[in-house]
PDB file as gemmi writes it, atoms N, CA and C in Angstrom:
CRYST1    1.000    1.000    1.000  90.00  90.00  90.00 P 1                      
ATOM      1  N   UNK A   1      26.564 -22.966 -13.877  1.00  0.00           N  
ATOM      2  CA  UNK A   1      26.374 -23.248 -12.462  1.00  0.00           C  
ATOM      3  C   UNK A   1      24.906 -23.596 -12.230  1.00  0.00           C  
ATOM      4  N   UNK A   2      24.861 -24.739 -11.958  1.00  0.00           N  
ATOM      5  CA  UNK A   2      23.587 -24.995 -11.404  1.00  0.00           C  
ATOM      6  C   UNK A   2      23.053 -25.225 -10.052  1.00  0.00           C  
ATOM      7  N   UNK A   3      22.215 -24.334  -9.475  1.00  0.00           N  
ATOM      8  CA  UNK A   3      21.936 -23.795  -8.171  1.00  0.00           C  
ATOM      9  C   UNK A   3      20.707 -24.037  -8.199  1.00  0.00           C  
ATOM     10  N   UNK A   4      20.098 -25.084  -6.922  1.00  0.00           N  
ATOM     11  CA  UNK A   4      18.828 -25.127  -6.636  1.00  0.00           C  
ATOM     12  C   UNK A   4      18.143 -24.247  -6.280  1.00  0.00           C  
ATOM     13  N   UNK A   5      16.886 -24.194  -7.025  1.00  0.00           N  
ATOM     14  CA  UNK A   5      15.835 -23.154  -6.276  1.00  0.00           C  
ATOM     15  C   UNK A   5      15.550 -23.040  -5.187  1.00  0.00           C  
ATOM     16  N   UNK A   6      14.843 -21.971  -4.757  1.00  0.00           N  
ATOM     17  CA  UNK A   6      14.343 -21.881  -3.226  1.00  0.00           C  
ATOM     18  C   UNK A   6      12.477 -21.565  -3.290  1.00  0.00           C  
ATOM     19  N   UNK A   7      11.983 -21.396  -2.261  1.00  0.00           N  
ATOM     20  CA  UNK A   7      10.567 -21.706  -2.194  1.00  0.00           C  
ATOM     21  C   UNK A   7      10.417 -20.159  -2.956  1.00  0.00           C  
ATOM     22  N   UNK A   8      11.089 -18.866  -2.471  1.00  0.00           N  
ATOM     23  CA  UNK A   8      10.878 -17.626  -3.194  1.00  0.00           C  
ATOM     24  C   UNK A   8      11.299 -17.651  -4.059  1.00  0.00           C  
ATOM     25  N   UNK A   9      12.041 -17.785  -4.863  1.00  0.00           N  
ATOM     26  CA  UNK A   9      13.195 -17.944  -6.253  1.00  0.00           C  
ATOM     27  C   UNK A   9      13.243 -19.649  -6.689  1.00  0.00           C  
ATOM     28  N   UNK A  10      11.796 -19.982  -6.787  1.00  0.00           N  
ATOM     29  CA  UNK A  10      11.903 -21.342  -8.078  1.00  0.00           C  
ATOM     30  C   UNK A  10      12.689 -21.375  -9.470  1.00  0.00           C  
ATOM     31  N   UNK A  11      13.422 -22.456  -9.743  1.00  0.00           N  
ATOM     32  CA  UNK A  11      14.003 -22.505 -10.694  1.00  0.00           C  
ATOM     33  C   UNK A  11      13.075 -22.133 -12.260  1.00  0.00           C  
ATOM     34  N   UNK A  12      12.231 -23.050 -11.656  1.00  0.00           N  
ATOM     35  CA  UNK A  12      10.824 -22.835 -13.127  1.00  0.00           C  
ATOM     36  C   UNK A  12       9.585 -22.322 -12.089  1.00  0.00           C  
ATOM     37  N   UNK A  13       8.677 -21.679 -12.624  1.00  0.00           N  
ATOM     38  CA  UNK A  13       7.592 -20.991 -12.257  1.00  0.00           C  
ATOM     39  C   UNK A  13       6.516 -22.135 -12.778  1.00  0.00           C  
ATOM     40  N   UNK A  14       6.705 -23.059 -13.618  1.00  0.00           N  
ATOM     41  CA  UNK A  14       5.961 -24.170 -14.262  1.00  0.00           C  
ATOM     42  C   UNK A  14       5.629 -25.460 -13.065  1.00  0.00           C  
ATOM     43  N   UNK A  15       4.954 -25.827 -12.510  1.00  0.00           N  
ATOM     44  CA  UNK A  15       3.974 -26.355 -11.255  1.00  0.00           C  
ATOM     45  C   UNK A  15       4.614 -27.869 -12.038  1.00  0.00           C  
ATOM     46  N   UNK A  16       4.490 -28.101 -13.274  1.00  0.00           N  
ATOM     47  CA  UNK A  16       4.980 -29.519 -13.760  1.00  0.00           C  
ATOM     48  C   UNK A  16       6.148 -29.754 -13.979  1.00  0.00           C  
ATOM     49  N   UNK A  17       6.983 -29.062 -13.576  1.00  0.00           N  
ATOM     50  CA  UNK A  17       8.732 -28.684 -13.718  1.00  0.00           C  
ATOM     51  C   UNK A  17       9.163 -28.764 -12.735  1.00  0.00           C  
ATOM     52  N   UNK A  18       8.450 -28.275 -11.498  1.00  0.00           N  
ATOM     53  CA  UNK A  18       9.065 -28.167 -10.237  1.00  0.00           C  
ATOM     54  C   UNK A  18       8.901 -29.765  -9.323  1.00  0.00           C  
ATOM     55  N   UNK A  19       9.739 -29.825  -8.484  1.00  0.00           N  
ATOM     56  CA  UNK A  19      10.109 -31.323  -7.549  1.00  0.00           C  
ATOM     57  C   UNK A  19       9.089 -31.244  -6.795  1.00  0.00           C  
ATOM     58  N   UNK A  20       8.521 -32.205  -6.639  1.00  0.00           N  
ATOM     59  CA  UNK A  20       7.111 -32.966  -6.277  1.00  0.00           C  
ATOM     60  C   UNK A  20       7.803 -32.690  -4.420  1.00  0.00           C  
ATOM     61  N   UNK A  21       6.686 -32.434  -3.659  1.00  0.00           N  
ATOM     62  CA  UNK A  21       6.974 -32.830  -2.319  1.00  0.00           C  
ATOM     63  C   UNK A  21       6.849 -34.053  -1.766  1.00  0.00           C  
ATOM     64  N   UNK A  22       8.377 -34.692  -1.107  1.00  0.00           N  
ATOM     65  CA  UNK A  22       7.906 -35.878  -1.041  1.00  0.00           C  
ATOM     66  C   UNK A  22       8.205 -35.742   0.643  1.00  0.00           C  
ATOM     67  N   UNK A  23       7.674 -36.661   1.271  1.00  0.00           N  
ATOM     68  CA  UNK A  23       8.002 -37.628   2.768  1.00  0.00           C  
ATOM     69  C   UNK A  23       9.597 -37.538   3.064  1.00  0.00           C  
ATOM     70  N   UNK A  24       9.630 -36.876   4.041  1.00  0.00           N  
ATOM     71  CA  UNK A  24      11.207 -36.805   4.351  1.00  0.00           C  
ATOM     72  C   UNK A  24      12.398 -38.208   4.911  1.00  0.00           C  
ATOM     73  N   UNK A  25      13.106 -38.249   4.402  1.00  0.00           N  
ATOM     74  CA  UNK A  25      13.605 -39.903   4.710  1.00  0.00           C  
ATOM     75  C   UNK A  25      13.789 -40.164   5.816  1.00  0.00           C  
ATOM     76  N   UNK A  26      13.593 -39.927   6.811  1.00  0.00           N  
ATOM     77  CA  UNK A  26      13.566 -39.963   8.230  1.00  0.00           C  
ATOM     78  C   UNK A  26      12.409 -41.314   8.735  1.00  0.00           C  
ATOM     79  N   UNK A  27      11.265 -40.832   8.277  1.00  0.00           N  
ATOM     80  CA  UNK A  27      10.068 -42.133   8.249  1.00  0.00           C  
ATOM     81  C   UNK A  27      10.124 -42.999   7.801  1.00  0.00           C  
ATOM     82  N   UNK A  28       9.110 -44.036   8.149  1.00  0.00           N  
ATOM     83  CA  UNK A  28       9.749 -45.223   7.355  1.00  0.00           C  
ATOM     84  C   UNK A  28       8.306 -45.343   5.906  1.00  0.00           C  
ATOM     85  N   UNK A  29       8.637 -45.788   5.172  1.00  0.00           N  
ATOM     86  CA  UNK A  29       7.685 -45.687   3.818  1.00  0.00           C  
ATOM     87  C   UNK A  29       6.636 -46.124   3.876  1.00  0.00           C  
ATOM     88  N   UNK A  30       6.082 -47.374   5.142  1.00  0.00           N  
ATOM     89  CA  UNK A  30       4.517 -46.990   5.552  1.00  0.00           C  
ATOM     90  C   UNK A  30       4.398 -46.827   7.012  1.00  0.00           C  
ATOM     91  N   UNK A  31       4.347 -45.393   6.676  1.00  0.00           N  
ATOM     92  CA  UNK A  31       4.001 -44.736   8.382  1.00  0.00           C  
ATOM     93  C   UNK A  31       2.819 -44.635   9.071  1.00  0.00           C  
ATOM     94  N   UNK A  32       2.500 -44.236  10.207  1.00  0.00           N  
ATOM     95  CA  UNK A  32       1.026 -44.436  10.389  1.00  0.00           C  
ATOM     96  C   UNK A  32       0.631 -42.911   9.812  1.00  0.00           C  
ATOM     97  N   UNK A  33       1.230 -41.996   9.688  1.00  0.00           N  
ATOM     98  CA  UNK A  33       0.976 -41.230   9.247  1.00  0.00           C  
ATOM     99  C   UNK A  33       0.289 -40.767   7.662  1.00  0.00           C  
ATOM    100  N   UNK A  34      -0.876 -40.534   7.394  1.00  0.00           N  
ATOM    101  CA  UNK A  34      -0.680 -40.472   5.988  1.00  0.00           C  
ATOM    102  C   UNK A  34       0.194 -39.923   4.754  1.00  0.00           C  
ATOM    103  N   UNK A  35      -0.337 -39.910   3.752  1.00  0.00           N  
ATOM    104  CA  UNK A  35       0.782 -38.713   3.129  1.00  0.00           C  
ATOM    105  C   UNK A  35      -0.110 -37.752   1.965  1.00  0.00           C  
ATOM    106  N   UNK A  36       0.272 -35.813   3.278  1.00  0.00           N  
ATOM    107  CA  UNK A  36      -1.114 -35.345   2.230  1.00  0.00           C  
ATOM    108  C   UNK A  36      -0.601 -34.330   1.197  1.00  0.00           C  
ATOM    109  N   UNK A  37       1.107 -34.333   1.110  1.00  0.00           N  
ATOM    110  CA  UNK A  37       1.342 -33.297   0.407  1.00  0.00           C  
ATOM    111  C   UNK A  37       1.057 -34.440  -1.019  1.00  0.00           C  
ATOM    112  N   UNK A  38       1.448 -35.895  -1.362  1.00  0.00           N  
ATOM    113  CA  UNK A  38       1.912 -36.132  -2.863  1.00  0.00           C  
ATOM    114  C   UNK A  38       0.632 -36.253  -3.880  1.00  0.00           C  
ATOM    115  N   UNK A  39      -0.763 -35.833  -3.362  1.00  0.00           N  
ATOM    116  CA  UNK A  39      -2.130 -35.840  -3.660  1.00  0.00           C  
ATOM    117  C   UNK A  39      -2.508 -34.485  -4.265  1.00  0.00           C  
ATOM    118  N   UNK A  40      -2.448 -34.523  -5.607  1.00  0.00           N  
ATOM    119  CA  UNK A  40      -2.738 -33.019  -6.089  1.00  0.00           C  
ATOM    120  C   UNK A  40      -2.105 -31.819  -5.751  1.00  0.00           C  
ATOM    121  N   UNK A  41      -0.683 -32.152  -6.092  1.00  0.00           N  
ATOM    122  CA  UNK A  41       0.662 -31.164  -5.274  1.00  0.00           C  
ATOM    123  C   UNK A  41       0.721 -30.318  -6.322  1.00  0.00           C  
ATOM    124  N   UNK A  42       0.540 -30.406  -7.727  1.00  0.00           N  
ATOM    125  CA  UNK A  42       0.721 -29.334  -8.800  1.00  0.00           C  
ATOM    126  C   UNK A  42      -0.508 -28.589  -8.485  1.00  0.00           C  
ATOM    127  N   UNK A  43      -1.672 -28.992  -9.065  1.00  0.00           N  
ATOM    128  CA  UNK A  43      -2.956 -28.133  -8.286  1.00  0.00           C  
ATOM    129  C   UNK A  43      -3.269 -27.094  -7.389  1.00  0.00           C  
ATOM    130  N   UNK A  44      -2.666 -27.952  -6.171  1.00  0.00           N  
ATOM    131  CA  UNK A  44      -2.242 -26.983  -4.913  1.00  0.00           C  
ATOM    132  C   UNK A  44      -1.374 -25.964  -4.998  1.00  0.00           C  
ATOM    133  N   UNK A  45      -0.306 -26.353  -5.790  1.00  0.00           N  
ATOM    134  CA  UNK A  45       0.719 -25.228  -5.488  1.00  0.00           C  
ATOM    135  C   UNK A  45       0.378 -24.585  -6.607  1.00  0.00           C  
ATOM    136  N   UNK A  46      -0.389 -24.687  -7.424  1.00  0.00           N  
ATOM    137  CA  UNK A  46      -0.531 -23.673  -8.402  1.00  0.00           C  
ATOM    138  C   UNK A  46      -1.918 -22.635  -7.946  1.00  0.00           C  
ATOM    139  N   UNK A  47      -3.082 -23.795  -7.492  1.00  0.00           N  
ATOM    140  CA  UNK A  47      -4.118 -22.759  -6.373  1.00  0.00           C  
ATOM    141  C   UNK A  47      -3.122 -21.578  -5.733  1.00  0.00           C  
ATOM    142  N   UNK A  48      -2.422 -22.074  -4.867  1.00  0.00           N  
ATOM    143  CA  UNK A  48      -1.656 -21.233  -3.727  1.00  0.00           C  
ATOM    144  C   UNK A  48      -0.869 -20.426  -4.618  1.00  0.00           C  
ATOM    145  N   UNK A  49       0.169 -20.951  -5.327  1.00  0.00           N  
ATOM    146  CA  UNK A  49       0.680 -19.433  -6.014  1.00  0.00           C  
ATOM    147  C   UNK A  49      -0.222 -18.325  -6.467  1.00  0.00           C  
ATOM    148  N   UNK A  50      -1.282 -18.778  -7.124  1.00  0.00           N  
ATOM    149  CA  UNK A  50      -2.504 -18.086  -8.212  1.00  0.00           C  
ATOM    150  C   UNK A  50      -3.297 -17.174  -6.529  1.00  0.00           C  
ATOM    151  N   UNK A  51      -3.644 -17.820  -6.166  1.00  0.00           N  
ATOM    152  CA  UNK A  51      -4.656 -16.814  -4.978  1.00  0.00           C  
ATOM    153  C   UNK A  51      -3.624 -15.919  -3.932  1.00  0.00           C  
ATOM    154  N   UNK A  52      -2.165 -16.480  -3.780  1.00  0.00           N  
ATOM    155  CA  UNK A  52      -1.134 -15.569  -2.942  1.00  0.00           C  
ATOM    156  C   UNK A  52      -1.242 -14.540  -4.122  1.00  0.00           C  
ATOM    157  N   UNK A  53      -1.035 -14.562  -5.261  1.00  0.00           N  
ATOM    158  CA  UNK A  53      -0.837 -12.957  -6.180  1.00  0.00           C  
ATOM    159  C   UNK A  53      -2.023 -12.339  -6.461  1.00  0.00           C  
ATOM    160  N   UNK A  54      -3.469 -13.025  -5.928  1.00  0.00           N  
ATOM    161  CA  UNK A  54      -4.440 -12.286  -6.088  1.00  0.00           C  
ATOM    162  C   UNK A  54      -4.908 -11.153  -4.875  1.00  0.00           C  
ATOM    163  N   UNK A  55      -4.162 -12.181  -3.781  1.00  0.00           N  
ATOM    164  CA  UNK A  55      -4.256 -11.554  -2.193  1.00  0.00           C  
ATOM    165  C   UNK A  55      -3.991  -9.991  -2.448  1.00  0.00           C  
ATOM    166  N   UNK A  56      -3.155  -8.860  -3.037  1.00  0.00           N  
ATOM    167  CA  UNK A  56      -3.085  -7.444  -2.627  1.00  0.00           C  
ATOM    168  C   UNK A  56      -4.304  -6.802  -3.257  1.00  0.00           C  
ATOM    169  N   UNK A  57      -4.395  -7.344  -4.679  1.00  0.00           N  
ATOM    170  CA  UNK A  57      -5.660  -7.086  -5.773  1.00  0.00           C  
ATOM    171  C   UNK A  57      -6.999  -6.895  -4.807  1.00  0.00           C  
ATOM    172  N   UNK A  58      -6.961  -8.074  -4.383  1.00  0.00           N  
ATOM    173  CA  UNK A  58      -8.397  -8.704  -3.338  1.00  0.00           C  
ATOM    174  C   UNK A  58      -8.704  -7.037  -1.877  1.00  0.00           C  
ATOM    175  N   UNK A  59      -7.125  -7.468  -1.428  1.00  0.00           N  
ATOM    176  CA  UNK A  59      -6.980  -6.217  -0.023  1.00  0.00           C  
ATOM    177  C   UNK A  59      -7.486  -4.880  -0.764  1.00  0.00           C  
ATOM    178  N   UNK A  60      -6.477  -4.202  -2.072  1.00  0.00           N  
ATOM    179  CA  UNK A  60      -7.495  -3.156  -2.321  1.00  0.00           C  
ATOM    180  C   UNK A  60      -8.501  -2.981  -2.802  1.00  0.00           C  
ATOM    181  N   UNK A  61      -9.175  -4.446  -3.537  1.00  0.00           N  
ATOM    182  CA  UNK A  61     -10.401  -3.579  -4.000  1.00  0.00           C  
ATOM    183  C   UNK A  61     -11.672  -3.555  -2.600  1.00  0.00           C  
ATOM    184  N   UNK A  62     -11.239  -4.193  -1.633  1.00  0.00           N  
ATOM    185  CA  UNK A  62     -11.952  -4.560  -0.329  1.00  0.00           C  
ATOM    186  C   UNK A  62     -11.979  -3.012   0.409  1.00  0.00           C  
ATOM    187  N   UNK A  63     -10.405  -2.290   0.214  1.00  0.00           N  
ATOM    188  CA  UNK A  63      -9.861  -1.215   0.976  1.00  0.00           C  
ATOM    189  C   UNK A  63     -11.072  -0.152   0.006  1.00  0.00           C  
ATOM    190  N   UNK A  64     -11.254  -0.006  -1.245  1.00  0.00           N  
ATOM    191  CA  UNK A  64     -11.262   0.753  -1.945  1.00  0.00           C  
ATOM    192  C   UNK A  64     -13.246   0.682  -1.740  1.00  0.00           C  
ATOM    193  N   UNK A  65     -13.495  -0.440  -1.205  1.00  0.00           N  
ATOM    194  CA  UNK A  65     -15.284  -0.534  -1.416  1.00  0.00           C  
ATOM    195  C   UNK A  65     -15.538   0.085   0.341  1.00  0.00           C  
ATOM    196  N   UNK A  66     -14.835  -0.129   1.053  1.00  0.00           N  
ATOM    197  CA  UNK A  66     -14.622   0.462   2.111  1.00  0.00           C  
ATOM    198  C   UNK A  66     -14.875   1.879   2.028  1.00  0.00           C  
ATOM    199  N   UNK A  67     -14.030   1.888   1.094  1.00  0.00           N  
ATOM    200  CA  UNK A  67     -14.033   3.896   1.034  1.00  0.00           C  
ATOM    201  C   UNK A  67     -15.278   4.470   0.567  1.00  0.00           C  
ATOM    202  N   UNK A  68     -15.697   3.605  -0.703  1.00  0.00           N  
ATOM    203  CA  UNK A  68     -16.801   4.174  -1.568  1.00  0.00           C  
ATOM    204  C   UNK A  68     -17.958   3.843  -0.199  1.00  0.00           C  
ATOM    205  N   UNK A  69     -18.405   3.006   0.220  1.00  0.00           N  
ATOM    206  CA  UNK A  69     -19.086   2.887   1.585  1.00  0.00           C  
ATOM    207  C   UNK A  69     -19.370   4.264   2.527  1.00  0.00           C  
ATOM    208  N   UNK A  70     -17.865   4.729   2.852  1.00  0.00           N  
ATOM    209  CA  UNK A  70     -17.537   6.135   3.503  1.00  0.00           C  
ATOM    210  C   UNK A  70     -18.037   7.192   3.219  1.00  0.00           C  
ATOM    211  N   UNK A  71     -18.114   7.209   1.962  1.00  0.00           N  
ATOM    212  CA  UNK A  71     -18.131   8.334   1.164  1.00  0.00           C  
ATOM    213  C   UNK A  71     -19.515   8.326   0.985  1.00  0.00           C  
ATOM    214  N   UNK A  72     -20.524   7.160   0.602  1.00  0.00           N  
ATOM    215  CA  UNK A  72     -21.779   7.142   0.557  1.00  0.00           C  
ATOM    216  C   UNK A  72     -22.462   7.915   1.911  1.00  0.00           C  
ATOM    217  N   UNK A  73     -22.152   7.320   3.020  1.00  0.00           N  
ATOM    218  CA  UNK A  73     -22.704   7.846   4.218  1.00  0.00           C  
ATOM    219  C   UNK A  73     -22.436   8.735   4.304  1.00  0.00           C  
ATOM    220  N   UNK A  74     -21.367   9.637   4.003  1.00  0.00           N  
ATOM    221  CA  UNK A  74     -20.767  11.056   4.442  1.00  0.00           C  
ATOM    222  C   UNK A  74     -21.603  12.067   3.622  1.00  0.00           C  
ATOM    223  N   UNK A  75     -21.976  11.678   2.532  1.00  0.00           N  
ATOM    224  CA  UNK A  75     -22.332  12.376   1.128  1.00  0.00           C  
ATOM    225  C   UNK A  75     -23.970  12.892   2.190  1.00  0.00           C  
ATOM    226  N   UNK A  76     -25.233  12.494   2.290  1.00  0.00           N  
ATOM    227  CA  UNK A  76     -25.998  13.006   2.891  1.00  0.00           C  
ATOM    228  C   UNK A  76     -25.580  13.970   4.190  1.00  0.00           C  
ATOM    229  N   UNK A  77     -25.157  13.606   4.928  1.00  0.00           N  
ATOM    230  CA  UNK A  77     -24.498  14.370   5.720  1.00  0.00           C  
ATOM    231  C   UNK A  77     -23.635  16.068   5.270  1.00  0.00           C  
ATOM    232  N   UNK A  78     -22.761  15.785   4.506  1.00  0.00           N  
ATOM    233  CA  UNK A  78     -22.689  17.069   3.665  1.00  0.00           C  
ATOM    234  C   UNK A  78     -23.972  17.608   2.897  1.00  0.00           C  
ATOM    235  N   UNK A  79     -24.869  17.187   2.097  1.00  0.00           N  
ATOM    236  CA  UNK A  79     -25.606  17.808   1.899  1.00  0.00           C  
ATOM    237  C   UNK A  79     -26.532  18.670   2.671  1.00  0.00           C  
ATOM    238  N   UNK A  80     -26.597  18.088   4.051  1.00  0.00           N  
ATOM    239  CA  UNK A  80     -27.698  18.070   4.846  1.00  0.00           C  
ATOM    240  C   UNK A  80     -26.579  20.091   5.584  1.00  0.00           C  
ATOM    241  N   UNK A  81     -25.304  19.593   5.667  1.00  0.00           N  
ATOM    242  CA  UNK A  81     -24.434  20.969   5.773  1.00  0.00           C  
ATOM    243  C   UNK A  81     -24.683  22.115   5.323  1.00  0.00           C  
ATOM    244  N   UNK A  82     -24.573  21.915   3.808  1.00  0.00           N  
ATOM    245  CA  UNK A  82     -24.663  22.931   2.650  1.00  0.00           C  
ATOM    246  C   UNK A  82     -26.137  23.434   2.840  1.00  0.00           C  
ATOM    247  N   UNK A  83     -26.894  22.475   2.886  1.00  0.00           N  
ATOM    248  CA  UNK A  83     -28.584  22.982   3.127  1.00  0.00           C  
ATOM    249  C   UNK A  83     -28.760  24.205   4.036  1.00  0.00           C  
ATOM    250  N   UNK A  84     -28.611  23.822   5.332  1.00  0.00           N  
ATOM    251  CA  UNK A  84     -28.206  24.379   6.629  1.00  0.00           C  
ATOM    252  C   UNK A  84     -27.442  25.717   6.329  1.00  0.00           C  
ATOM    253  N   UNK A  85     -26.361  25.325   5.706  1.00  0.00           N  
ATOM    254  CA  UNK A  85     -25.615  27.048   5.461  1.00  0.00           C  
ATOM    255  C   UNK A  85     -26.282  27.662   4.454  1.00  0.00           C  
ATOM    256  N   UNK A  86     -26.704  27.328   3.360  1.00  0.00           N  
ATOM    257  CA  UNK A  86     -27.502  28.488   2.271  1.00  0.00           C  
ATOM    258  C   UNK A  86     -28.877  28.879   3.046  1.00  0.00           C  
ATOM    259  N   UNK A  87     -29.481  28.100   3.907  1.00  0.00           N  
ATOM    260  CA  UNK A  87     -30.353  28.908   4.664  1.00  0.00           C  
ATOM    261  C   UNK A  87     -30.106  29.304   5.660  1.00  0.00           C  
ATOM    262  N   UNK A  88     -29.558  29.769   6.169  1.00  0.00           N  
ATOM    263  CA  UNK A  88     -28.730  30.795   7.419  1.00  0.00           C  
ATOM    264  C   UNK A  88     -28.595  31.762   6.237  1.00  0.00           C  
ATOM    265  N   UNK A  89     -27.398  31.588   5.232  1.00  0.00           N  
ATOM    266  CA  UNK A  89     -27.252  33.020   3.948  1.00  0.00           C  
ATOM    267  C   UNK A  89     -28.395  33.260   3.867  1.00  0.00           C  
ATOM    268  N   UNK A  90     -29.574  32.561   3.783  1.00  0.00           N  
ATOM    269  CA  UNK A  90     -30.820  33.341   3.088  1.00  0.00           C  
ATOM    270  C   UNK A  90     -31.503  34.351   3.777  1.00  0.00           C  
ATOM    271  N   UNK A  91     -31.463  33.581   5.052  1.00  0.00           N  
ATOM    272  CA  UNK A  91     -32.141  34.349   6.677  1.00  0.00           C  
ATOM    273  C   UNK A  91     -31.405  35.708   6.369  1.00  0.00           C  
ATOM    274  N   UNK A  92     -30.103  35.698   6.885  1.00  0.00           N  
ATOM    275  CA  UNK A  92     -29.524  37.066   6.479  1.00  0.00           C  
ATOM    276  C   UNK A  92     -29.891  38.083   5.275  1.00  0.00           C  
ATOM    277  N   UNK A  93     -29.900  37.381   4.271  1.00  0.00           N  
ATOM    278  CA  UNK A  93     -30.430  38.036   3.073  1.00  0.00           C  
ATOM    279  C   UNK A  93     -31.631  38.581   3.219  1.00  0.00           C  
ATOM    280  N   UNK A  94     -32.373  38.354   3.601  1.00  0.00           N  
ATOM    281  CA  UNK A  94     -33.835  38.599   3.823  1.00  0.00           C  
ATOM    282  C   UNK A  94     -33.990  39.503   4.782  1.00  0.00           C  
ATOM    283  N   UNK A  95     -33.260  39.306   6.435  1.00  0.00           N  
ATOM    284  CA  UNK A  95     -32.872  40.785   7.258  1.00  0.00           C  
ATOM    285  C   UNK A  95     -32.494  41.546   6.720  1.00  0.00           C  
ATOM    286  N   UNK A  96     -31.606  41.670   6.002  1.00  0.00           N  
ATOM    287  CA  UNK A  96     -31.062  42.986   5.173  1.00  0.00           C  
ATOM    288  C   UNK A  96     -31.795  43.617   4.094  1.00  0.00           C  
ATOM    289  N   UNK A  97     -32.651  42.894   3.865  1.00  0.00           N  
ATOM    290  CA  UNK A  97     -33.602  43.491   2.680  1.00  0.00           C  
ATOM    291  C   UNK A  97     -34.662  44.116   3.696  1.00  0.00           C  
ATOM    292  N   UNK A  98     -35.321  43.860   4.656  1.00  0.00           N  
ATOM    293  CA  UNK A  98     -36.143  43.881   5.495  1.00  0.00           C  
ATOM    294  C   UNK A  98     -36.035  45.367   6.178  1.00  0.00           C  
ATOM    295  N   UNK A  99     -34.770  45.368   6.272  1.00  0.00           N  
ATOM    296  CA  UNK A  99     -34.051  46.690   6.931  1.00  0.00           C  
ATOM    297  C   UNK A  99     -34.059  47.899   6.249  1.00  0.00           C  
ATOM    298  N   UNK A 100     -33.324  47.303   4.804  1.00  0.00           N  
ATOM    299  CA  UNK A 100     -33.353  48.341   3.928  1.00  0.00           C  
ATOM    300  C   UNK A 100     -34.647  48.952   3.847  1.00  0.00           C  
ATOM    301  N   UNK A 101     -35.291  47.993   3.212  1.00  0.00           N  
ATOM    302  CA  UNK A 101     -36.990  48.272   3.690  1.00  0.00           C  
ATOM    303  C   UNK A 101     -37.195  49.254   4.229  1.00  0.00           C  
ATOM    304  N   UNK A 102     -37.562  48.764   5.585  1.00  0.00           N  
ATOM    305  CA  UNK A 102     -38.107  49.491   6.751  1.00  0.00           C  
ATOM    306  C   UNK A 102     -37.017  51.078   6.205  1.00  0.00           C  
ATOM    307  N   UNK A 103     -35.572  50.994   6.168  1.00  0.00           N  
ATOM    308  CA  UNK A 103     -34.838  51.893   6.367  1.00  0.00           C  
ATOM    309  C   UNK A 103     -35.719  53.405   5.339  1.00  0.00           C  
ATOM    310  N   UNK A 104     -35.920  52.833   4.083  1.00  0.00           N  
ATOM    311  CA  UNK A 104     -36.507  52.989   3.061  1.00  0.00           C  
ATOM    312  C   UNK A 104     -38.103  53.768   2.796  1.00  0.00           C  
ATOM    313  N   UNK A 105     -38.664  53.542   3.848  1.00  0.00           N  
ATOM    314  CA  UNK A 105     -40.332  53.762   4.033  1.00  0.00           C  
ATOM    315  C   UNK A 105     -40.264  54.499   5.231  1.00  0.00           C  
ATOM    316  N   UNK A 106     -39.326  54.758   6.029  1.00  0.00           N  
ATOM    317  CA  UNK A 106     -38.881  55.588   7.078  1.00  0.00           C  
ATOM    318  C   UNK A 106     -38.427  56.819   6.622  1.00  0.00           C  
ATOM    319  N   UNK A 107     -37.841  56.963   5.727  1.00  0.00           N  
ATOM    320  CA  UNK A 107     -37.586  58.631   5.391  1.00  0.00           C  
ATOM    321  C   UNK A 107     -38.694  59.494   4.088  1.00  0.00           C  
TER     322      UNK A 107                                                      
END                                                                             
């Protein structure tokens, strides 16, 4: 059974195998119109297949530099956190020694 391809399900995946786009018979064969598909139609459709399967590749590594971006800016910011909380612990640490201290030289 032989069943023509469709634009999703090509018969051949081969750009020199597949039926050339031509001018639909409706026009007449010199129209005023030009004609821009029959000008580097393998090329094209092989550009366009080749960069449509690069398109998700492209989205995540775009999604993924995005993140590393995120993460850069966030990263000082946490540090600047952690800083902040081990010196608050220290403050405390140091009252309590202070106390003991005092507690210490008091009796």
């Amino acid at each position: 059974m032989s069943t023509a391809g469709t634009i999703d399900r090509p018969l051949t995946h081969d750009p020199k195998k597949q039926a050339t786009m031509k001018a639909p018979a409706s026009e007449p064969s010199r129209s005023a119109t030009p004609d821009f598909f029959t000008t580097g139609v393998t090329g094209s459709r092989q550009n366009r297949t080749r960069e449509m399967q690069l398109i998700p590749e492209a989205l995540a590594r775009a999604h993924m530099h995005e993140r590393l971006r995120e993460a850069d800016e966030h990263r000082p910011a946490a540090r600047l956190i952690a800083a902040r909380r081990m010196q608050r612990r220290a403050e405390r640490a140091s009252l309590r020694a202070r106390r003991a201290l005092a507690m210490a030289v008091m009796q």
